[in-house]
C-alpha positions as CSV (number, residue, x, y, z in Angstrom):
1,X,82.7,85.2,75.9
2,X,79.6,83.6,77.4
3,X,77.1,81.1,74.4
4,X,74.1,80.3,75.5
5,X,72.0,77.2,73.9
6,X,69.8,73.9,74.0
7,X,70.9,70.6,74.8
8,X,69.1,68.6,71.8
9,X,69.0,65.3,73.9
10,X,68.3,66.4,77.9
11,X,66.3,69.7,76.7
12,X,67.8,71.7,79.2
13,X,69.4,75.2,78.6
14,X,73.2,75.1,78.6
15,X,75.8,77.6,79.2
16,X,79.3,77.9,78.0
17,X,82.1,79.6,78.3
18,X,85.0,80.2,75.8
19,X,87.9,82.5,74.8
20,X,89.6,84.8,77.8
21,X,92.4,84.3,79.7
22,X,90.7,81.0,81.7
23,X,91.7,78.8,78.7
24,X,94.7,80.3,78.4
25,X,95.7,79.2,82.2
26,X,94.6,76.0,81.5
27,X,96.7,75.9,78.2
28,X,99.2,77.2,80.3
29,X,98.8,74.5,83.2
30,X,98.3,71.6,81.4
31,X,101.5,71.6,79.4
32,X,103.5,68.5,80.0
33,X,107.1,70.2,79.3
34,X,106.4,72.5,82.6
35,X,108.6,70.1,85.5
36,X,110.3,71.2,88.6
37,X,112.9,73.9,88.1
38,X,110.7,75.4,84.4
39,X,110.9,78.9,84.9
40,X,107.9,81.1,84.7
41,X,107.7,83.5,81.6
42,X,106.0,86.9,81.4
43,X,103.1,85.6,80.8
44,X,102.6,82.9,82.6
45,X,103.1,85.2,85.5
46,X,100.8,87.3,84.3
47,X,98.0,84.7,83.8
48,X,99.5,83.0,87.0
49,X,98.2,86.4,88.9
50,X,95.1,87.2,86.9
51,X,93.6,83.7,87.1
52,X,95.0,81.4,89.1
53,X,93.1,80.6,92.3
54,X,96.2,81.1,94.5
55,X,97.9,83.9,92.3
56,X,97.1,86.9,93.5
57,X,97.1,85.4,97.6
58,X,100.8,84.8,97.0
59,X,101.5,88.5,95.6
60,X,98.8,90.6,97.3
61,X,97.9,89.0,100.9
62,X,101.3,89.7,102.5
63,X,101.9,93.4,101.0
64,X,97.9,93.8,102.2
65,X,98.8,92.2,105.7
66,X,102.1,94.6,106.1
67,X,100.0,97.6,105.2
68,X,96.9,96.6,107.3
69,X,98.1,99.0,110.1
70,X,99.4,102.3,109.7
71,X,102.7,103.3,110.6
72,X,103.1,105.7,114.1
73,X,104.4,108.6,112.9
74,X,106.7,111.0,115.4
75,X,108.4,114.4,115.3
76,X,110.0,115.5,118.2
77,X,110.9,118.7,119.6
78,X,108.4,120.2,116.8
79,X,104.0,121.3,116.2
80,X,104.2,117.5,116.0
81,X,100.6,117.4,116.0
82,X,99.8,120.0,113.2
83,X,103.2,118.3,111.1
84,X,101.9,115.3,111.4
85,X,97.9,116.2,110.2
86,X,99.2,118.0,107.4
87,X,101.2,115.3,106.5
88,X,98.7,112.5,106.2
89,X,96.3,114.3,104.4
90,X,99.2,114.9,101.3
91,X,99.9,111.1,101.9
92,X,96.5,110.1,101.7
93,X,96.1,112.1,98.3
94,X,99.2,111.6,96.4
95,X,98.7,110.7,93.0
96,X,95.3,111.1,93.7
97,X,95.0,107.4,95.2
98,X,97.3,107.8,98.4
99,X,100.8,106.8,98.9
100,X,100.0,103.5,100.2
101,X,98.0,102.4,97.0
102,X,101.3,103.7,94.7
103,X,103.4,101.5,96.6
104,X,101.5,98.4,97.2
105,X,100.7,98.8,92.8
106,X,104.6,99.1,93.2
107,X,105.4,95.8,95.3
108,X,102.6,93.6,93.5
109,X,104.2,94.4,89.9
110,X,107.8,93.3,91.8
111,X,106.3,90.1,93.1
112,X,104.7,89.0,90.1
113,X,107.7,89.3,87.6
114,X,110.8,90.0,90.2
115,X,111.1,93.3,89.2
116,X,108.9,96.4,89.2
117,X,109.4,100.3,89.2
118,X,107.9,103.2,90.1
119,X,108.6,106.5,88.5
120,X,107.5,110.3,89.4
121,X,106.7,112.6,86.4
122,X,105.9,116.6,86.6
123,X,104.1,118.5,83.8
124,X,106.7,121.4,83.8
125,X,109.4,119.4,83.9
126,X,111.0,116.5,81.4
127,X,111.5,113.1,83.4
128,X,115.4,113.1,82.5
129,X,116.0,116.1,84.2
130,X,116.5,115.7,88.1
131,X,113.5,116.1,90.6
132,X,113.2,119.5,92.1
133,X,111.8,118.8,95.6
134,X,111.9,122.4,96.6
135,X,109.4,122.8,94.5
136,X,107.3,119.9,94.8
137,X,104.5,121.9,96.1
138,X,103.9,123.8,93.1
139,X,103.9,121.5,90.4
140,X,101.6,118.7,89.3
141,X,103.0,115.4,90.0
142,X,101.9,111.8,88.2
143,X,103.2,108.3,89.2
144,X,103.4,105.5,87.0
145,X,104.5,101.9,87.9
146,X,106.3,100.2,85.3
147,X,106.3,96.6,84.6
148,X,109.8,94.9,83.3
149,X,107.9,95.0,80.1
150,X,108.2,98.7,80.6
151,X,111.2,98.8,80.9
152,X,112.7,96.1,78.9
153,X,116.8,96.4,78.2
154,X,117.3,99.5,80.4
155,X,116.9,96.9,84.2
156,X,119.1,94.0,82.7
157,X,121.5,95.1,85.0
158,X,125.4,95.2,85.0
159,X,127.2,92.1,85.4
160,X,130.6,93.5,85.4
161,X,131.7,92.5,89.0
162,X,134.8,95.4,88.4
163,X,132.3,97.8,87.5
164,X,130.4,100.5,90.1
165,X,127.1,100.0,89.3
166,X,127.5,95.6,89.6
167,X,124.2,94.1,89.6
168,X,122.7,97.7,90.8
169,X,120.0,99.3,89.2
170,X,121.4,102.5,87.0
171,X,118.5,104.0,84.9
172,X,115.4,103.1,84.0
173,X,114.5,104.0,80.1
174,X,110.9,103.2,78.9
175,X,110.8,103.0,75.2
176,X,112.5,106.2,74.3
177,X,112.0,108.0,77.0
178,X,115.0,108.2,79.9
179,X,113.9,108.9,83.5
180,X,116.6,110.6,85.6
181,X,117.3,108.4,89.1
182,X,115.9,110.9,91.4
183,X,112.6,110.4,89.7
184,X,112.6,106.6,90.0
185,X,113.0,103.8,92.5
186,X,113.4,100.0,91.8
187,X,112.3,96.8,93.8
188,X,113.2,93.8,93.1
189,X,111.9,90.7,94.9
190,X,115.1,88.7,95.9
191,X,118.6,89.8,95.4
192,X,119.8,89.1,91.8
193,X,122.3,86.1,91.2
194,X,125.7,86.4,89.2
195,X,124.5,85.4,85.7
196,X,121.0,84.2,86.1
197,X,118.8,85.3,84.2
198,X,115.0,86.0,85.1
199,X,112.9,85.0,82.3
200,X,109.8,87.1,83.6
201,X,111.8,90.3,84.1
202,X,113.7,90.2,81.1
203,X,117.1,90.1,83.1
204,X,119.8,89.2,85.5
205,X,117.5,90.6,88.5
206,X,115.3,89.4,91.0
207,X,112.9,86.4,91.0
208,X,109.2,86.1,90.5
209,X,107.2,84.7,93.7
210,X,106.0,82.2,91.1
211,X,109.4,81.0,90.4
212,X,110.0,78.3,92.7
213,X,105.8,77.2,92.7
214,X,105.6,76.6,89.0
215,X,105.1,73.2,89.1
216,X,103.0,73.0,92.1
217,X,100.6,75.5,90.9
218,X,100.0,73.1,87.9
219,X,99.4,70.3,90.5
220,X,96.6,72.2,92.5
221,X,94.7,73.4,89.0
222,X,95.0,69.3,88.5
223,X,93.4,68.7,92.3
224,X,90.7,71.3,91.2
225,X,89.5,69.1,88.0
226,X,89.6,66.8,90.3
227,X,87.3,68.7,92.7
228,X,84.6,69.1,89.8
229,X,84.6,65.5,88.6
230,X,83.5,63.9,92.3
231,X,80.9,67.1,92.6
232,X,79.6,65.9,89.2
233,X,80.0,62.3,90.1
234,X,78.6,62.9,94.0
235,X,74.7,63.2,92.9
236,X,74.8,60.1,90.6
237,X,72.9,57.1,91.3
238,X,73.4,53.8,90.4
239,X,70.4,52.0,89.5
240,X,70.6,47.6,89.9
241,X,67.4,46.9,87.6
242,X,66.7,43.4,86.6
243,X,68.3,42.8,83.0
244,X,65.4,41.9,80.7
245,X,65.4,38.5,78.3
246,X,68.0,38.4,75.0
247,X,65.0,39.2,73.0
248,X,63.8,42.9,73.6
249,X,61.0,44.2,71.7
250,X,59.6,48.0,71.9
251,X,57.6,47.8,74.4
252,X,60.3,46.5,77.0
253,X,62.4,49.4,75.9
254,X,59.8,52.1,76.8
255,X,59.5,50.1,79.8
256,X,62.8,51.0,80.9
257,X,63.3,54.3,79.7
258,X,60.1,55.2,81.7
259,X,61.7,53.6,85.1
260,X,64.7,55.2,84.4
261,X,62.9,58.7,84.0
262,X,61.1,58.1,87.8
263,X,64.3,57.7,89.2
264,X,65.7,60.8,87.5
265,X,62.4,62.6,88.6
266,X,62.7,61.0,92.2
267,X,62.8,64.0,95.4
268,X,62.1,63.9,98.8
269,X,59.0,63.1,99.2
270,X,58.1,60.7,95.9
271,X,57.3,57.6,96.7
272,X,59.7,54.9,94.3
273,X,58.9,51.4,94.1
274,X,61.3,49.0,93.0
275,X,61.6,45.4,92.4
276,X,62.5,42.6,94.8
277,X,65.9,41.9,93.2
278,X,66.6,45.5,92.2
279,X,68.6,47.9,94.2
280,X,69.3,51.8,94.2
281,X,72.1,53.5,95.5
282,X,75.1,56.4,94.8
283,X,78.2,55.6,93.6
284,X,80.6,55.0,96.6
285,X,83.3,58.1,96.7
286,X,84.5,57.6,100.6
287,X,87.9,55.7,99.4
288,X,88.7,58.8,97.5
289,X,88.2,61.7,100.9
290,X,91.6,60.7,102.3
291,X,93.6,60.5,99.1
292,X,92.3,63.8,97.6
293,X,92.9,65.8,101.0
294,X,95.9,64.1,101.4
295,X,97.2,65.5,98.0
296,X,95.5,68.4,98.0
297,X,96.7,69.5,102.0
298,X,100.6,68.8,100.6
299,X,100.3,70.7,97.1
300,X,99.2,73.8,99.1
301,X,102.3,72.8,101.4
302,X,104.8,72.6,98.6
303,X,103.4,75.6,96.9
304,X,103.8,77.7,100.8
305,X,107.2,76.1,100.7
306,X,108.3,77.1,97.6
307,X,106.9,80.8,97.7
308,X,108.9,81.1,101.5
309,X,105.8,82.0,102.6
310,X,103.9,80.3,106.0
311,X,101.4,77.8,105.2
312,X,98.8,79.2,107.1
313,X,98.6,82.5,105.1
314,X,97.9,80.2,102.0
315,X,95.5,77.5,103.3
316,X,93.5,80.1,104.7
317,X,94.0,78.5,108.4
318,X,91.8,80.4,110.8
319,X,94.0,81.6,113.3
320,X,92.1,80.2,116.5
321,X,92.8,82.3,119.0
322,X,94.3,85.4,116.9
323,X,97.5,87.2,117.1
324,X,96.8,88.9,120.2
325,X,97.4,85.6,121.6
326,X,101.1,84.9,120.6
327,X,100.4,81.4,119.2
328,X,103.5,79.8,117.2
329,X,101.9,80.8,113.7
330,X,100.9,84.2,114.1
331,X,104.3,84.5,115.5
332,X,105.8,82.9,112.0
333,X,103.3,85.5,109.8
334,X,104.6,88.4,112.5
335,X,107.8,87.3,111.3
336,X,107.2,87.1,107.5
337,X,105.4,89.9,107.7
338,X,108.3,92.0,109.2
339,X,110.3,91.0,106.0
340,X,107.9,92.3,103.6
341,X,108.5,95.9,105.4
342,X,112.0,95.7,105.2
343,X,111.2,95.6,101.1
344,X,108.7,97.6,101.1
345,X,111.0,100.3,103.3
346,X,113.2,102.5,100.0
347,X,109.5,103.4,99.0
348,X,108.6,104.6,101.9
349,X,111.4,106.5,102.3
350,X,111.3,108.1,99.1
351,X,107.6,108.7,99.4
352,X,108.3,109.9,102.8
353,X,110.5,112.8,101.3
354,X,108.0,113.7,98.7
355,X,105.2,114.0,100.9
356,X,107.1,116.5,103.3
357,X,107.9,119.1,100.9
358,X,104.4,118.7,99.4
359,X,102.9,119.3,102.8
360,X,105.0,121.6,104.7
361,X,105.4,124.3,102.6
362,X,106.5,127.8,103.2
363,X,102.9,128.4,103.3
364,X,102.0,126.8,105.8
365,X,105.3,127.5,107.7
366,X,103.6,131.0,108.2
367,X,100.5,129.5,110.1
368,X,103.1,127.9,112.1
369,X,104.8,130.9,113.0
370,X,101.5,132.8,114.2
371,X,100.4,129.5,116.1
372,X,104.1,129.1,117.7
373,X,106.1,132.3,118.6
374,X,109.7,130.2,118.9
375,X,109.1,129.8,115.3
376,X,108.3,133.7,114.3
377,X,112.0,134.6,113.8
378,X,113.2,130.9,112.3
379,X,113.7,130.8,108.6
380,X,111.8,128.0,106.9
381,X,114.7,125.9,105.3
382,X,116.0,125.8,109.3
383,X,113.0,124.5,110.6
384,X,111.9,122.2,108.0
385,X,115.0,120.5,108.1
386,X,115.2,120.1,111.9
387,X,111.4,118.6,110.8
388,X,112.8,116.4,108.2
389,X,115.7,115.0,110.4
390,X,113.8,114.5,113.5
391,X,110.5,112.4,111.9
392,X,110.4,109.2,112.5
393,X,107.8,106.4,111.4
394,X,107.4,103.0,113.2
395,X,105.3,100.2,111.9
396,X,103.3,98.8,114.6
397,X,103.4,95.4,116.3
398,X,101.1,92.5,114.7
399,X,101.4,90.5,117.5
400,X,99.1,93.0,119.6
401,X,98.2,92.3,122.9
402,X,94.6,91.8,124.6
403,X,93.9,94.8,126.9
404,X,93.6,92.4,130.6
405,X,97.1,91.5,129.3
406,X,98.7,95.3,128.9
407,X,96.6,96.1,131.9
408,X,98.4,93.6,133.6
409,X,102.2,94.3,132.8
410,X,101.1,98.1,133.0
411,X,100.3,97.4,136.8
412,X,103.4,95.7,137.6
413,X,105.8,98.1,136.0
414,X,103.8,100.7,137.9
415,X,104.5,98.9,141.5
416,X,108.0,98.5,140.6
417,X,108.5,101.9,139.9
418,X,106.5,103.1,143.3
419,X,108.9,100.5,144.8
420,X,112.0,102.7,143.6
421,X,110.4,105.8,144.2
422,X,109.6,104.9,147.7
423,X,113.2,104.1,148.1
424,X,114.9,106.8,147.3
425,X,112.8,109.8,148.0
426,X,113.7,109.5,152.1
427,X,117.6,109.8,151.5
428,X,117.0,112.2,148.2
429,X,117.7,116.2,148.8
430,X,114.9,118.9,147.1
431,X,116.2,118.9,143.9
432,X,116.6,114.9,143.3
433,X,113.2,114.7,144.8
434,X,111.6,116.8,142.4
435,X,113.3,114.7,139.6
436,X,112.2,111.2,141.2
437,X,108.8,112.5,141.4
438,X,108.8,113.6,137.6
439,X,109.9,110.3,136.3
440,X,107.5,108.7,138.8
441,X,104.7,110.7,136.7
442,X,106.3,110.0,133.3
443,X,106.2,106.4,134.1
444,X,102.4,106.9,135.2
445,X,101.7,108.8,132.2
446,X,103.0,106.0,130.2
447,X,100.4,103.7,131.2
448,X,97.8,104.6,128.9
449,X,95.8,101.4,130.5
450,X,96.1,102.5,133.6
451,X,95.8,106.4,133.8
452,X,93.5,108.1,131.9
453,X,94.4,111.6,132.4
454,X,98.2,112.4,132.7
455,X,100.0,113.8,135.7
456,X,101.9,117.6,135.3
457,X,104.5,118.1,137.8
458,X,106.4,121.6,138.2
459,X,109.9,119.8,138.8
460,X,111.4,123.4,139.3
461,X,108.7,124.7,141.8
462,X,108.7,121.6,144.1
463,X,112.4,121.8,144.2
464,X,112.3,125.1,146.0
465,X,109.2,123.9,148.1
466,X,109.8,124.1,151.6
467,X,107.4,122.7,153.4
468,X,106.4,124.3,156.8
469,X,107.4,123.7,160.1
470,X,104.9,121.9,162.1
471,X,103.3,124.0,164.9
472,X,104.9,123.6,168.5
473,X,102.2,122.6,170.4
474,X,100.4,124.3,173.4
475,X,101.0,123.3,176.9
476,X,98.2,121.2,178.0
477,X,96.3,123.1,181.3
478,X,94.7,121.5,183.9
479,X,91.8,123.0,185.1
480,X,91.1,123.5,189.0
481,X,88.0,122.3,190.5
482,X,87.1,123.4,194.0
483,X,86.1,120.3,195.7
């Protein structure tokens, strides 16, 4: 809640802000009991994320960087074109925010508190009974992501280490309703420890990304007060003015007060005069630069450290010549960044699932069927299975390179290949020929750099080529001249 007001002794307006979550960070921050090794509550996590400068970077930026390039989806040996169409539009619109939305909700809620949950919910249907995916298609699905608040005393997990389901999630209940397991999927962040307990998720499971940073997350708030006071202190001007006799009367006060006022007034421009022993100048603040940035650089170190986490994605380094370039700390984000998929991967494949039966239906099987004819006499559960088994989803490279350098390896793999080709072809019969030629254009056609439109070869036809004699040639006649 924002006050505004007077200040009764400058006259100017002021502006102040009170109450909201702000406060309660500092509250939070400023406590002297929080030491290394304090863990984070549920709601310090939660004010952690919702106001702290550096919160939601440490939960947010490496789920956002893993997402920021779709995955490349392939279906063999299938309409791969009109499967795959189909498919990202249902992706794009599930729970009417797109698959990638519910799962990176999913992924933040597990970073913040070490634990989050996702569950699926049909209107026809109660959650504990099991998920029909056969008909997906026909019912109205909703997706909620549950926080370990949630779900509090159903995720404390097992700690039995005789029983089946040992440290393994089991069920998920929130309040009194029980969801069955096919309609649910848990992520933790970290594996969970025998007998420790998470304070923020409310049991023996995964840790929050804040866990280890506590402490250094105080420290930077500290550096940040510490930012204000020299901004308030930069401006401020000393003023060496010529101390008046023990005996002041009135008149020397007003004196004063009006010199002090033309200095305050004072702007580019003004003309100030001042005495012969008096002296104006700003308070001196360049012993404090290398201290404060020294601090400051190793608190955001500590704080990368503790979060396992490069240092460049939190002190918002500019990568200088990007990760096209293979330098040593886009390679270290690459890397990170390949471990946040690896989480993030059980949603993906449950979502994956989901999405198929939602999107190839029987339905469209039947445009299918006029569009293909080697589909008209295959029954749907055949094909959508030999679908299902054969898709496959890659996530692409970060480390991307610049075109002049895939136009460069393109070339050489393509002379090597010529090389071969131009080997084997003399001592080849027909029928290897015809095969050496076709992976000589599958190679070509592989250099999208390089080849713009691809090369068709009839391996069949120019193994029963037989090309033509060449023609004898004529006698060569000499004609007679009569000399």
């Amino acid at each position: 809640m924002a006050s505004f007001g007077n200040d009764p002794d400058s006259g100017n307006a002021s502006l102040t802000a009170t109450g909201g979550g702000s406060s309660e960070l500092m509250w939070i921050l400023n406590q002297g009991d929080i030491v290394p090794g304090t863990d984070p509550s549920y709601q310090v996590c939660k004010a952690l994320y919702s106001y702290h400068p550096l919160g939601a970077k440490m939960v947010d930026g490496p789920v956002g960087l893993a997402q920021s390039l779709p995955r490349t989806i392939t279906i063999p040996d299938a309409p791969e074109k009109d499967l795959i169409e189909v498919y990202g539009r249902e992706w794009r619109k599930l729970g009417k925010i797109g698959a990638d939305r519910l799962i990176n909700n999913t992924m933040r809620v597990s970073r913040i508190y070490g634990i989050g949950s996702i569950v699926v919910g049909t209107r026809e249907a109660d959650p504990d009974k099991p998920l029909d995916l056969t008909t997906l298609h026909e019912q109205d699905l909703y997706f909620n992501i549950l926080d370990p608040l949630n779900t509090a005393g159903s995720l404390v997990l097992e700690q039995d280490p005789n029983a089946p389901d040992f440290q393994k999630p089991k069920s998920i209940r929130s309040g009194a309703q029980f969801y069955h397991p096919s309609r649910a999927v848990v992520v933790m962040n970290e594996e969970p420890i025998y007998i420790q307990w998470t304070t923020s998720a409310f049991g023996f499971v995964g840790r929050s990304v804040y866990q280890r940073a506590l402490y250094p997350l105080k420290s930077y708030i500290q550096s940040m007060i510490t930012d204000d006071v020299v901004t308030k202190k930069a401006a401020l001007l000393v003023a060496k003015l010529k101390s008046p006799s023990s005996i002041i009367d009135n008149l020397t006060k007003v004196f004063f007060a009006a010199k002090r006022n033309t200095i305050n007034d004072a702007a580019t421009g003004n003309v100030l005069s001042l005495g012969v022993d008096e002296d104006l100048q700003s308070v001196d603040l360049k012993n404090l630069r290398d201290a404060a940035e020294f601090a400051r650089n190793n608190i955001l170190k500590n704080i990368a450290t503790a979060a396992n986490m490069p240092a460049s994605m939190i002190n918002q380094e500019t990568l200088a010549e990007g990760f096209g370039e293979g330098t040593e700390d886009a390679k270290s984000i690459a890397s990170y960044i390949d471990g946040v998929r690896v989480e993030m991967q059980p949603l993906y494949d449950y979502f994956d699932v989901i999405v198929m039966h939602r999107a190839w239906t029987p339905e469209f099987y039947k445009t299918i069927q006029r569009k293909y004819p080697e589909y008209a006499d295959k029954p749907y559960q055949t094909a959508f299975y030999e679908w299902k088994n054969a898709f496959s989803a890659e996530w692409p490279n970060l480390l991307v390179e610049p075109d002049s350098k895939a136009v460069e390896r393109d070339a050489k793999i393509m002379e090597s290949a010529i090389g071969v080709a131009e080997m084997l072809l003399p001592v080849a019969d027909p029928l290897n020929k015809a095969t050496i030629a076709a992976w000589l254009a599958d190679t070509m056609n592989a250099r999208k750099m390089l080849v713009s439109s691809p090369l068709e070869i009839d391996v069949d036809a120019m193994a029963e080529y037989v090309p033509p004699a060449p023609a004898e040639k004529e006698p060569e006649t000499r004609a007679a001249y009569d000399i």
